[in-house]
C-alpha positions as CSV (number, residue, x, y, z in Angstrom):
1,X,8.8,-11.8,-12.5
2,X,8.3,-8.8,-9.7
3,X,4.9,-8.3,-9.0
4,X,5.6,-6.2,-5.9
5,X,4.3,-2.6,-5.7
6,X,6.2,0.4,-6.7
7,X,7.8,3.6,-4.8
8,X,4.4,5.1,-5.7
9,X,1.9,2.7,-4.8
10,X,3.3,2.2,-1.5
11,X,3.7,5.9,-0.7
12,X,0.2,6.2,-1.7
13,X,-0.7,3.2,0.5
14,X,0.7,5.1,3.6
15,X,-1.7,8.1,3.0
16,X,-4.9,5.7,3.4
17,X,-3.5,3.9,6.1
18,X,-2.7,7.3,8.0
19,X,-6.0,8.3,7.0
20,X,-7.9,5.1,8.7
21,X,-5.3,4.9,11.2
22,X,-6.9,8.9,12.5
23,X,-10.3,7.4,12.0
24,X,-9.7,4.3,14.4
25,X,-9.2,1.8,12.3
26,X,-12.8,-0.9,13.4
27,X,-13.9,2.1,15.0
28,X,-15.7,3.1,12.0
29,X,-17.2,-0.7,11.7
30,X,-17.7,-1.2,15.1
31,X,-19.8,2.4,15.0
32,X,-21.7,0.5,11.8
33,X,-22.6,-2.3,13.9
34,X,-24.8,0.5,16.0
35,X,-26.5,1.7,13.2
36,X,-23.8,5.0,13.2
37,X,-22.7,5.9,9.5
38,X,-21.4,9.7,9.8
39,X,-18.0,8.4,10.6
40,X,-18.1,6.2,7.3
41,X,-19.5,8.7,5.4
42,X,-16.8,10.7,6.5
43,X,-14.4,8.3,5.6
44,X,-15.9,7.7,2.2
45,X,-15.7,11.5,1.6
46,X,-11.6,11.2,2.5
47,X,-11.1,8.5,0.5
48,X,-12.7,10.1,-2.7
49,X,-10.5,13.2,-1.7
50,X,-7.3,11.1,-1.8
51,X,-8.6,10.0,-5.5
52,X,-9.2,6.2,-4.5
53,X,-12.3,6.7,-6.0
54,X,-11.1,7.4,-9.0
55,X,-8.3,5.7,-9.7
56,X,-9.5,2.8,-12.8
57,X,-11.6,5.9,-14.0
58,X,-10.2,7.1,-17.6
59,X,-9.1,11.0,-17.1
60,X,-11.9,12.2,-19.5
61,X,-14.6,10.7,-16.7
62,X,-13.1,12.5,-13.8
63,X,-10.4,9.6,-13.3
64,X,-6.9,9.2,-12.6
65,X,-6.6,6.7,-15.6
66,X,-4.7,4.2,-13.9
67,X,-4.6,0.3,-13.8
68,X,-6.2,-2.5,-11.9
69,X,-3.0,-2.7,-9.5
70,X,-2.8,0.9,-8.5
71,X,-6.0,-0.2,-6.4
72,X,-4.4,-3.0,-4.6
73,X,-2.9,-0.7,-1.6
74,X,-6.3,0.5,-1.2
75,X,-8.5,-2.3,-1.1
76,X,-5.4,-3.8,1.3
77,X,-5.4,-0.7,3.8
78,X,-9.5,-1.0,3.6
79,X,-9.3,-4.9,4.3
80,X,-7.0,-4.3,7.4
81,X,-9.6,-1.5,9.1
82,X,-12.5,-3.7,7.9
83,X,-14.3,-0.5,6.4
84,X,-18.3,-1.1,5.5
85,X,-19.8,0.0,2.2
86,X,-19.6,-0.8,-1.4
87,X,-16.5,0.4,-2.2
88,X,-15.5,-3.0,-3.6
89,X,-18.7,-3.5,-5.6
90,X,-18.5,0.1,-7.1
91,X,-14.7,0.6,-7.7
92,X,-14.6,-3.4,-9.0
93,X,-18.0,-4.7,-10.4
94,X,-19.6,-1.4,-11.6
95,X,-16.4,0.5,-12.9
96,X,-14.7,-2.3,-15.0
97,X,-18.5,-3.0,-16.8
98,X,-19.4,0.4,-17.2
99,X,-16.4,1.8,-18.5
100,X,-16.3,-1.6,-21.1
101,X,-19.4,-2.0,-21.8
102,X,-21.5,1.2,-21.4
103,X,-22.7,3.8,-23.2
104,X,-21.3,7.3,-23.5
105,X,-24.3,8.8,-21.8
106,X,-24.2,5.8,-18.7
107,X,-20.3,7.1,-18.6
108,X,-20.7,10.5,-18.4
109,X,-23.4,10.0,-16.0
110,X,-21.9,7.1,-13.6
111,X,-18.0,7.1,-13.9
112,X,-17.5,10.8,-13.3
113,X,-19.5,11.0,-9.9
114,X,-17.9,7.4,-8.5
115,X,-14.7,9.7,-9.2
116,X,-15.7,12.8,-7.3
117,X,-17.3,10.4,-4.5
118,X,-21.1,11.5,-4.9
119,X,-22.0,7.9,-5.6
120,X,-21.5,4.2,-4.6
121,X,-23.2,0.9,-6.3
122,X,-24.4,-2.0,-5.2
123,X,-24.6,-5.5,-6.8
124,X,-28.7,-6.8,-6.4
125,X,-28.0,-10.5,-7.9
126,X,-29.2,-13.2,-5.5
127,X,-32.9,-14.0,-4.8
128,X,-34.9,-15.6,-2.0
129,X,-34.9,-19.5,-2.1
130,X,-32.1,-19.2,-5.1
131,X,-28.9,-20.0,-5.5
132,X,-25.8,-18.0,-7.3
133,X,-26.9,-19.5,-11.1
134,X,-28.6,-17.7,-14.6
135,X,-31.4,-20.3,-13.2
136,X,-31.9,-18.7,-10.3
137,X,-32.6,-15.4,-11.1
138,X,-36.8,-14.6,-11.8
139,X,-36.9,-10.8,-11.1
140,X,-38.0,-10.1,-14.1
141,X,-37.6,-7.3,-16.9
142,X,-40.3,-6.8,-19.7
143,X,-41.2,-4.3,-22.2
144,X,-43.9,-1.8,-21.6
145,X,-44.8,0.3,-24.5
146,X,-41.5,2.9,-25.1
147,X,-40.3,1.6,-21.5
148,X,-39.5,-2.0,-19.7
149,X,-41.1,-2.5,-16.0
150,X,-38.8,-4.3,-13.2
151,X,-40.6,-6.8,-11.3
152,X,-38.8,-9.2,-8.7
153,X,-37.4,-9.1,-5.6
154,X,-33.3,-9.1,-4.5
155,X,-31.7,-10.1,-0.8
156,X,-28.4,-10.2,0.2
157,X,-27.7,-7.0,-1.1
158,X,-24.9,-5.9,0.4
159,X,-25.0,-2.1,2.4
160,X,-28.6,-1.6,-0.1
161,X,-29.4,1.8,2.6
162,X,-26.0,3.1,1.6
163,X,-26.0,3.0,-1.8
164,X,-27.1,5.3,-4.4
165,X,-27.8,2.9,-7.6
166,X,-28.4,-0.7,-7.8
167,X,-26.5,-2.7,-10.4
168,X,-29.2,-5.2,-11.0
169,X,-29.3,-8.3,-12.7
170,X,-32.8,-9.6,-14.1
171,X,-34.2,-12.1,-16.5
172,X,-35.7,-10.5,-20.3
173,X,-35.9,-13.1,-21.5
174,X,-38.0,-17.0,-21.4
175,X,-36.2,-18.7,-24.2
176,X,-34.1,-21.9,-22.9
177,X,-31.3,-20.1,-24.7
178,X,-27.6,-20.0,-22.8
179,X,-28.0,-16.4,-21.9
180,X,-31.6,-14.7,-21.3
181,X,-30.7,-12.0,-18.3
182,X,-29.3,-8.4,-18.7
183,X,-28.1,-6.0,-16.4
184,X,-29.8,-2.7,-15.1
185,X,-28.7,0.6,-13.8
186,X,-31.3,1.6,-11.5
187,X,-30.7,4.7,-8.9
188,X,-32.5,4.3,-5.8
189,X,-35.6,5.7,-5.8
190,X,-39.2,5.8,-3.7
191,X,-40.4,3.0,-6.1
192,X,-38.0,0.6,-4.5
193,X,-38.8,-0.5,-1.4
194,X,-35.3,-1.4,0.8
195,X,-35.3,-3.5,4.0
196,X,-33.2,-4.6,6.5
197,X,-31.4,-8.0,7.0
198,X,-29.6,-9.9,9.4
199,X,-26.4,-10.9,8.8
200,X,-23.8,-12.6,11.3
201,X,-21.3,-9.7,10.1
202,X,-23.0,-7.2,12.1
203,X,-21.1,-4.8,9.5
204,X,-22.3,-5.6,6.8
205,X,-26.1,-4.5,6.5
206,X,-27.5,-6.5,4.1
207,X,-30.9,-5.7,2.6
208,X,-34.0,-7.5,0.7
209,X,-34.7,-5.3,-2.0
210,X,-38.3,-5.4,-3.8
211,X,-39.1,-4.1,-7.3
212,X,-43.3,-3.8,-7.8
213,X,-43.7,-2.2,-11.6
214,X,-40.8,0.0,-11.3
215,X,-40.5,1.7,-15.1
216,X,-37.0,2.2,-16.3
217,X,-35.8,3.1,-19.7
218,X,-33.9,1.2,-22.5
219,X,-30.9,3.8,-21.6
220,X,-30.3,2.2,-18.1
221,X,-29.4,-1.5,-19.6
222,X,-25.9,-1.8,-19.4
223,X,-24.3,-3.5,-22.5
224,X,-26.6,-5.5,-24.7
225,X,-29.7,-7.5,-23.7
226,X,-29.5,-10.8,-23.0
227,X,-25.8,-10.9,-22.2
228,X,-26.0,-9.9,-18.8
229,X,-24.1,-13.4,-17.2
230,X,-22.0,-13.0,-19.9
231,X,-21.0,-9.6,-19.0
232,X,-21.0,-10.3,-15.3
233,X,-18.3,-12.8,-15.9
234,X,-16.0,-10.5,-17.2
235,X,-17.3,-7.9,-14.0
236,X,-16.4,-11.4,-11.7
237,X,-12.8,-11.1,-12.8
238,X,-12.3,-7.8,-11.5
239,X,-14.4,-8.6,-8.5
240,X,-12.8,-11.0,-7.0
241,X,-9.2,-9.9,-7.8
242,X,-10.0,-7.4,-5.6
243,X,-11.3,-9.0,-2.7
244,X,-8.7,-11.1,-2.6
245,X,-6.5,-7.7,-1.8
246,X,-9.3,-7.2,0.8
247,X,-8.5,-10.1,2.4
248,X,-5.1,-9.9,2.2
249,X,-5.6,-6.4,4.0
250,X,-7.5,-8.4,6.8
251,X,-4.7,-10.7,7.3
252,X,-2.0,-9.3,7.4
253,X,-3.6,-7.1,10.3
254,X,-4.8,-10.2,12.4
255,X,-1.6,-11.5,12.1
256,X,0.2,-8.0,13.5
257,X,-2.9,-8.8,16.0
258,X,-1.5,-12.1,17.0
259,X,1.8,-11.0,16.8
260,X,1.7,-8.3,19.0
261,X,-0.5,-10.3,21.8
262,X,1.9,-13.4,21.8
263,X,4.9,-10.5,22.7
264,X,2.7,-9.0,25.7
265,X,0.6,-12.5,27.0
266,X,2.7,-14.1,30.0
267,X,1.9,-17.1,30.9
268,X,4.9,-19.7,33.2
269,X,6.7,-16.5,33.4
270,X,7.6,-15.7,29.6
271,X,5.4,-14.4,26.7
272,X,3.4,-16.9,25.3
273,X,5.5,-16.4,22.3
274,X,8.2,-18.4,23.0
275,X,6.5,-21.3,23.1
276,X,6.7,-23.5,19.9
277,X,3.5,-24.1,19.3
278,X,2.6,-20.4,19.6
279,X,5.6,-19.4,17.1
280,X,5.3,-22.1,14.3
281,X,1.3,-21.4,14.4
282,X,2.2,-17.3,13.9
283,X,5.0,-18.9,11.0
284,X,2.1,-21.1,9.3
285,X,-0.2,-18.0,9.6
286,X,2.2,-15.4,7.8
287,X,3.4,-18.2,5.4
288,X,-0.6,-18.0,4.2
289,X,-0.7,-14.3,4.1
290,X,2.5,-14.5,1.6
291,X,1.5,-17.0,-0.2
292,X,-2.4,-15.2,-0.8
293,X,-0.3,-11.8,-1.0
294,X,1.6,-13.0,-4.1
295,X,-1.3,-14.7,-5.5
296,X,-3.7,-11.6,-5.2
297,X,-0.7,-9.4,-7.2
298,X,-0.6,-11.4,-9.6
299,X,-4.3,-12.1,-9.7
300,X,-4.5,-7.7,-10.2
301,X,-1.7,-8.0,-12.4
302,X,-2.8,-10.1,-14.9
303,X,-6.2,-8.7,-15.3
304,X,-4.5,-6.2,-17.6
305,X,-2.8,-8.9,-19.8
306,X,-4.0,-11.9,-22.4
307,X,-2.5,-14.1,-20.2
308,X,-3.7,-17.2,-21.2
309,X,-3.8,-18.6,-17.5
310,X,-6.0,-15.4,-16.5
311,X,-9.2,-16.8,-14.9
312,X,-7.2,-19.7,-13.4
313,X,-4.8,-17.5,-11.7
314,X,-8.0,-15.0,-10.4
315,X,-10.0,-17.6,-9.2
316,X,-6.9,-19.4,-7.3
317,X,-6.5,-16.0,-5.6
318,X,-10.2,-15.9,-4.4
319,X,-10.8,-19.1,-3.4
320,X,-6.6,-19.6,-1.4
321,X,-7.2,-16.1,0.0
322,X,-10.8,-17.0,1.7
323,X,-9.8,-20.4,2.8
324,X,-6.5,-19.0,4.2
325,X,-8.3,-15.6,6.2
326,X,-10.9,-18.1,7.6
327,X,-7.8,-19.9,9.3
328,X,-5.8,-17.4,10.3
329,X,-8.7,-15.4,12.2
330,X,-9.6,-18.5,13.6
331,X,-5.6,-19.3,14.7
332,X,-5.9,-15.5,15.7
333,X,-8.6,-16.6,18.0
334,X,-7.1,-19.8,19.6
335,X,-4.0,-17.6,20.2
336,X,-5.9,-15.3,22.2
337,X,-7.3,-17.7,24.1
338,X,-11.3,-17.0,26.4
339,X,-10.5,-13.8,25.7
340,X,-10.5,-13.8,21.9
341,X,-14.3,-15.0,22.1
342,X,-15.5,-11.4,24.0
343,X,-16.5,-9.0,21.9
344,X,-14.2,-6.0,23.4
345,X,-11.7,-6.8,21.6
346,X,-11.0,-7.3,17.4
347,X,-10.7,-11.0,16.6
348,X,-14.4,-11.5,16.0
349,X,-15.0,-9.0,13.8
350,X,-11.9,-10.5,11.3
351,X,-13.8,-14.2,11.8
352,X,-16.8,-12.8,10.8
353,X,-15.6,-11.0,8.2
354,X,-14.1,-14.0,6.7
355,X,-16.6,-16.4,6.7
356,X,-19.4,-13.6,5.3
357,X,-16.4,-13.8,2.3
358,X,-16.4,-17.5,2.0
359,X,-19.6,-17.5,0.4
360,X,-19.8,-14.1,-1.3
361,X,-21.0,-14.6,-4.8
362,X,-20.2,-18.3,-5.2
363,X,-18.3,-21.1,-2.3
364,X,-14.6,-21.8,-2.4
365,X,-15.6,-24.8,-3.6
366,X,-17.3,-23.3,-6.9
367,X,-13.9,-21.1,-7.3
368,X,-12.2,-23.9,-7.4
369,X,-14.2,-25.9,-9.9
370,X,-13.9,-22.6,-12.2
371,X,-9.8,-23.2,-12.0
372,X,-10.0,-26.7,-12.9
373,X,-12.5,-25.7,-15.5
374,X,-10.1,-22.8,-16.8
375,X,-7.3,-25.2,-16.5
376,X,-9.1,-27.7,-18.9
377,X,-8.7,-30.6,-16.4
């Protein structure tokens, strides 16, 4: 079977790539870094004009009405330029749920501005002292009269400043029953209070985000109560299809990176390239990035399908494409040599990149026990 990307999908790649290619590429993280978002603003606006905001929207949203794989070239070209946001959380996690599982009213309201651009989501799951588990989520939802008040508080929220509606996953219920936490639509607001974390990826401003009695409505649960980690499973599907076409993005450009250094770095008199060890580590390295590219197709692919292998084959994708990035920007550094440890140039921004991945939203190691789970072994 050809999962390869059509005429179309490549042509359409090119436009985003020329796009970020007259932005700078990392210029755009590396201007994130210092606390500088007009240039991705900017870019966010050019993006949503070039319809890769809207491109798993249905046409009567606002959409283009395509599929899951029209979005590959994108989240590719954004992976290569490492581009900050929450474009993967809002065009992967919020889209796919909303559009399944919400209500005409949370449509109309949500899908049709992600297509015009006017608004990005964020995923508020993880907790302070808590791990990725139903278990480990306390912030709490409970009813109040005609309304329900939000009390709890989220970290690791990924680019929380940026974003103009949390997608927020709470407990309703006490009951030791299988599934007792829903998921909430909640646009930011001056009753939730946002601050700043550290994270290693300096582009990636994470946030601790603290709900004190905030009142919300019955109309801003997405799908029905008390099925949130049930719905979110379906949303992880989607999710992490595409970031494995992130990663793949990443990749491919460190290994053009490595590439293109080995051709330039003398060393004895002749590029460094020519030296076997330097040439089979390059081979290794692209051998990974074919190997996760093929995977992450088929991963987008069969998202569409009743495959019966369907979580199996997303998961693999996931969990091959983070270990393999991880390896290949650390080969990427080794190649460079002192220099690839100074910040001038790119090859710490891709490393960091990779390992902020490696534990986004569960460990390679919990990917790979949902395979073998899927796989019934």
């Amino acid at each position: 079977m050809d999962f390869s990307l059509t005429e179309e999908q490549e042509l359409f790649r090119d436009y985003i790539r020329k796009a970020l290619d007259d932005a700078g590429q990392t210029k755009i993280a590396r201007e994130v870094i210092n606390d500088n978002v007009d240039g991705l603003k900017e870019m966010l606006g050019t993006l949503a004009e070039l319809g890769c905001t809207g491109i798993n929207i249905p046409e009567q949203y606002a959409g283009l009405g395509l599929g899951t794989l029209d979005l590959v070239p994108t989240f590719e070209e954004l992976g290569r330029s490492l581009l900050p946001g929450v474009f993967l959380e809002t065009m992967a996690l919020a889209v796919p749920l909303i559009r399944e599982y919400g209500t005409e009213d949370q449509k109309q309201a949500y899908l049709s501005s992600i297509a015009s651009g006017e608004r990005n989501i964020t995923f508020a799951v993880m907790e302070p002292d808590s791990d990725f588990s139903p278990e480990g989520i306390q912030c709490s939802l409970r009813k109040n009269g005609d309304a329900y008040v939000l009390d709890g508080v989220k970290t690791l929220v990924p680019d929380g400043e940026l974003a103009d509606t949390f997608l927020v996953l709470v407990r309703t219920n006490d009951d030791e029953k299988e599934d007792v936490l829903s998921l909430v639509l909640l646009d930011k607001s001056p009753d939730v209070e946002i601050h700043r974390q550290d994270c290693f990826d300096e582009t990636k401003h994470l946030t601790k985000v603290m709900f004190d009695r905030v009142e919300i409505s019955e109309k801003q649960i997405l799908g029905t109560m008390n099925q949130g980690w049930t719905l979110l499973q379906e949303g992880l599907l989607y999710l992490n299809a595409a970031l494995s076409s992130i990663m793949v993005g990443g990749m491919e450009s460190v290994i053009d990176m490595a590439t293109e250094y080995a051709k330039v770095r003398e060393q004895f008199g002749q590029p460094i390239g020519r030296f076997q060890a330097i040439k089979h580590k390059i081979v290794d390295m692209k051998l990974d990035l074919e190997i996760a590219r093929s995977l992450s197709h088929y991963a987008n692919w069969v998202l569409e399908t009743d495959e019966e292998d369907r979580q199996a084959t997303i998961f693999s994708a996931r969990s091959f494409a983070t270990d393999a990035f991880i390896n290949i920007a650390s080969h990427n550094i080794q190649i460079h040599g002192g220099i690839g440890f100074t910040e001038e140039i790119d090859c710490h921004l891709y490393l960091k990149r990779a390992r902020y991945f490696e534990h986004y939203l569960g460990s390679t190691n919990y990917y790979n026990e949902r395979v073998a789970s899927a796989l019934e072994w």
